[in-house]
Every structure is written in structure tokens, then in C-alpha cells.
N, C-alpha and C positions, 0 to 999 in steps of 0.2 A: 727289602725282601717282603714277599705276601705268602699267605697259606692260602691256597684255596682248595675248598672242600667241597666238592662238584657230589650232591645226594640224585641219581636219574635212575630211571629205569631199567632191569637184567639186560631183557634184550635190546637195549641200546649202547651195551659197552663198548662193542667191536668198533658201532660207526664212529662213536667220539675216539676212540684208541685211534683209528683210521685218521681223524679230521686233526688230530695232533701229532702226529709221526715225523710232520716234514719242518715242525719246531723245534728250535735247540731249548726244549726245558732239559733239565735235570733227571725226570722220572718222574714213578707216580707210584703213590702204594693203594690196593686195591682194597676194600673191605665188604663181605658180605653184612647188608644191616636187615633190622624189621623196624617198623614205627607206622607211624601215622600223619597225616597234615588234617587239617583245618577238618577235611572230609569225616573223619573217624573210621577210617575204613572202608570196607565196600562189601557189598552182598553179592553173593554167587550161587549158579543153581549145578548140581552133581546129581545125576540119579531120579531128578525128579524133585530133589529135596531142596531148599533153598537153607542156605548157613552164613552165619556173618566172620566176615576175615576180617578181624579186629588190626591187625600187624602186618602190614603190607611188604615182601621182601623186597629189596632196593638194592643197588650197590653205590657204596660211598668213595669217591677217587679224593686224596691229596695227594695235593704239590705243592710245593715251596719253590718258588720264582723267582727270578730279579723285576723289578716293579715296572722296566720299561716295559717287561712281557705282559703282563697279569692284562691289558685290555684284549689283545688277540688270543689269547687263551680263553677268555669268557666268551668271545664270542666264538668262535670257535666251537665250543661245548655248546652251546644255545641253540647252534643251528644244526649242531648234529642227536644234538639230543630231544630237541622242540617237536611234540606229536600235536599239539593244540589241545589236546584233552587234560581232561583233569588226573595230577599224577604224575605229570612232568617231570616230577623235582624241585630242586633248591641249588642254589648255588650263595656258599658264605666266602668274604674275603675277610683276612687279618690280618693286621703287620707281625711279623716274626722281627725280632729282634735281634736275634744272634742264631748262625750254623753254625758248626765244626763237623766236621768230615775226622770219625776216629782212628780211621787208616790212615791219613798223610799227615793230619792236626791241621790243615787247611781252614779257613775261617771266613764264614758271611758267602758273598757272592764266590769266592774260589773255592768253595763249601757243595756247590749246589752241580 
């Protein structure tokens, strides 16, 4: 099994929810984040005024997979969430070692 932790864009959720639907993953838990890459932020103009957005909002998706998935998942994600600009995102993989499901006690891949 894999974690992957797909960091993109707000208004890119829907497409990647979209471009994963017709996959038998497991699910996916959503999180609102703020942070920064490499960039440090970015500068914007409001009113005439120009201000620096230090914490950029983002939404962060995981899922836990069985590991023949975890290729077409990433890609997947890449081509629904790829603008070419900077701000993209991240996408992290990790082996997970062990699920249980604490409604059935179900375990690993009959977990997911």
C-alpha cells in the first residue's frame, strides 16, 4: 500500500475528483492547507495597493492505495491538475505499512 498526498490548486479540485471517479480507489480525505514552495509566495495588486501573500491556500487530497494503483493515480492527478505555471503543486508518495478498517477489523489491502 502507498499514501499519496496530491498538494494542487483550489480551483483544480473538481477536475482531479473528475479524472478519479471512474478508479476503484478507496477514497480520499480533503484538507484545506496554506504554505509556500521554492517561490516564497507571491505578490498581488487590490485597490491600487500591491501586498505580499506570504501563505498561499492550496488543497491537500490523501489516499492510501494498493500499489498496483498508485501509477494511474499520479498520472491521473498530473494531467488534471497541470496549468504549466508556477504553483502547480506537489505530489508525495509513501509506503504505508499497515490499515485496519475499525468498523469491520478488516486489514491492509481489504482495509482500503
Amino acid at each position: 500500500m502507498q499514501k499519496i498526498e496530491a498538494i494542487i490548486r483550489p480551483d483544480k479540485l473538481q477536475v482531479v475528483k473528475a479524472a478519479l471517479e471512474d478508479l476503484a480507489h478507496g477514497g480520499m480525505t480533503l484538507t484545506e492547507v496554506r504554505g509556500h514552495g521554492v517561490q516564497r509566495g507571491i505578490t498581488e495588486q487590490w485597490r491600487g495597493r500591491t501586498f505580499a501573500v506570504e501563505y498561499i491556500t492550496k488543497i491537500k487530497i490523501e489516499m492510501v492505495v494498493k500499489d498496483q494503483d498508485v501509477e494511474v493515480i499520479l498520472q491521473r492527478i498530473v494531467e488534471a491538475a497541470r496549468t504549466g505555471e508556477v504553483g502547480d503543486g506537489k505530489i508525495f508518495v509513501a509506503p504505508v505499512s499497515r490499515a485496519l478498517r475499525i468498523r469491520t477489523g478488516e486489514q491492509d489491502d481489504a482495509a482500503l
